[in-house]
C-alpha positions, 0 to 999 in steps of 0.5 A: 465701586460704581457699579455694573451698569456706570460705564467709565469715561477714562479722561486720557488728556494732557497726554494722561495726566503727564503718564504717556496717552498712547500706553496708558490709553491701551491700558484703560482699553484694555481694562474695561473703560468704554470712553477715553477722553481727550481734549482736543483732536490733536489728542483724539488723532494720536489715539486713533494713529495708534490704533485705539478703537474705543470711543472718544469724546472730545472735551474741549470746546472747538473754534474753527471749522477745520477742528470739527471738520477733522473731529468728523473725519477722525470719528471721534465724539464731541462736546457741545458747548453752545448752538454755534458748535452744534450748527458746525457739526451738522453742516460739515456732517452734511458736506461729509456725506454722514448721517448722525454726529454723536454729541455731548451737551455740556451743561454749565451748572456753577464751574462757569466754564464751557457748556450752556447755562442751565437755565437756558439748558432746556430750550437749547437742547430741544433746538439741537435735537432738531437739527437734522445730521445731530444724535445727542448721545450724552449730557454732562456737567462738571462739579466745581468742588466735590472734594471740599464743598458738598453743599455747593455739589448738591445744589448742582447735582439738584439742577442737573437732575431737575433737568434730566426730568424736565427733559424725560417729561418732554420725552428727550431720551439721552443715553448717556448721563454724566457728571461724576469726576474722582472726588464725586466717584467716592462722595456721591456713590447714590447719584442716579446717572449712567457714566462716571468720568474719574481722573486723578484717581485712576492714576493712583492720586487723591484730588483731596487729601480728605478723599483718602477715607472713600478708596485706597489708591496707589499711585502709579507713576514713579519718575526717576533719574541718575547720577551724572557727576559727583564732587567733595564740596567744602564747607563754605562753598556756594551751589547752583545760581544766586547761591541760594546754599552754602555748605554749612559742613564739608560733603558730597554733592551729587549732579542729577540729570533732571531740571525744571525742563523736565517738570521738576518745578524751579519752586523744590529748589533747596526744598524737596528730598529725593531718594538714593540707596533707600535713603533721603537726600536734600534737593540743593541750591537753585533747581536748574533747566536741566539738572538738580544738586543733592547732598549726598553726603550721609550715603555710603557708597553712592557712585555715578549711575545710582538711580534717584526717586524723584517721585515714588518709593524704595522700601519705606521710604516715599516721595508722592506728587502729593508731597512735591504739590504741597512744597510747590504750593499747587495740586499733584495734578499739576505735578504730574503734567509738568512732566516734560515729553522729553522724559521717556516712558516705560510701562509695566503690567503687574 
């Protein structure tokens, strides 16, 4: 999809989109990607505990002395978003007796975040390549909107660009190029840079549903729960706090142990359907801290234990992130890292 010669920055942060780092970490290692991108050296420390010995890059921005100093210690990539940063590095690079740093410039080419204003962009890398302990060893910008406004993403593709040829005139050899996130993996294919940083999309979701005609992905999570208690409940009697529901019928509830400490938003309260014994079953009542009500009353057989889809698939039958971002008024992103550490992981290698 990008190419022989693009090297792929896996970004892993945010303990992989909600997914597990460490595992899912290894597995991007050990599929090919030749970065993994954190943010910041809490995440870099874990992967690096855990044995990872591909590269990191260290997205985030860093404030303090003793986060760059541990980013050093750890070996780790880090972004240089202003001259501050890089004076940082070069002096704990003296202190710690090592001889280059590897760097990335972030430039900022409209998604007004962390990195170097473009336009002073130019002046500010010459500066940085003089200081003696650093090696630049990437550029990088971020697209505000690839998925929904290319025109805006042209004009900072053109800025980015235009600042790789003022650089190359100056004879400023940067190895490493990159800008593309997932929605520009698939929009943007022709564009002439050497690394692609793809997120939401290696996880098997779309950033924006009109990216489904680029690549077809399949998403790589399911979360699931169980059956922990189950009642008849009339008709007329109220469910979960502020009684919200009231059953219009006599029926059957199920108690399911996951609540919005767990990431399962308070906002799919009497909203989102889940899936028991190949069939949907309507979320009931108030999502509490730790449990959810479902009617289970259509479903023959259900019995304490059953296990409960709160997101995935049992046959035809399917409940993406996607689905439960739009019921909560966000993007599956969102979802995905609300996911609780509290909630174990299990990991299977087709």
């Amino acid at each position: 999809m990008v190419g022989k010669n693009i090297k792929i920055l896996a970004p892993v942060k945010a303990n992989a989109y909600g997914h597990g780092i460490v595992e899912t970490a290894k597995i991007l290692a050990y599929c090919g990607a030749d970065y993994l991108g954190v943010a910041n050296t809490e995440e870099a420390q874990v992967l690096k505990r855990a044995g990872l010995k591909t590269p990191i890059l260290i997205l985030g921005a860093m404030f303090s002395s003793s986060e760059i100093k541990q980013a050093l210690k750890l070996n780790v990539r880090v972004t240089v978003p202003d001259y501050r940063t890089a004076r940082l590095l070069d002096r704990w690079a003296r202190l710690l007796g090592k001889k280059k740093v590897p760097v990335h410039i972030k430039i900022d080419t409209g998604m007004g975040r962390i990195g170097v204003w473009h336009t002073a962009a130019e002046d500010f890398i010459v500066k940085v390549a003089k200081l003696n302990r650093i090696f630049i060893e990437g550029l990088y910008t971020h697209f505000s909107s690839a998925d929904t406004d290319m025109a805006f993403t042209g004009k900072q593709v053109e800025i980015f660009e235009g600042l790789l040829r003022r650089l190359k005139a100056k004879k400023i050899e940067i190895p490493f190029k990159h800008a593309s996130n997932s929605s520009a993996v698939g929009r943007l294919r022709d564009l002439s840079l050497n690394m692609v940083r793809p997120g939401i999309m290696l996880y098997g979701m779309y950033p924006h549903k009109n990216l489904e005609e680029f690549f077809d992905l399949k998403p790589v999570l399911s979360f699931k729960s169980r059956i922990v208690y189950l009642k008849d409940v009339a008709a007329g009697r109220s469910i979960s706090y502020g009684r919200t529901f009231t059953a219009r019928a006599n029926t059957r509830v199920a108690t399911v142990a996951v609540g919005y400490a767990d990431g399962y938003m308070r906002a799919l309260s009497n909203r989102a359907k889940v899936i028991i014994r190949n069939k949907y079953a309507r979320v009931i009542g108030r999502v509490c801290m730790d449990q959810i009500m479902v009617d289970v009353g259509h479903i023959p057989k259900v019995k304490i234990g059953d296990e409960v889809i709160l997101i995935g698939a049992a046959g035809k039958k399917r409940v993406s992130a996607e689905d439960l971002a739009k019921i909560c008024s966000t993007i599956p992103y969102e979802i995905s890292c609300a996911i609780s550490e509290r909630i174990p992981r299990f990991f299977k290698r087709d």
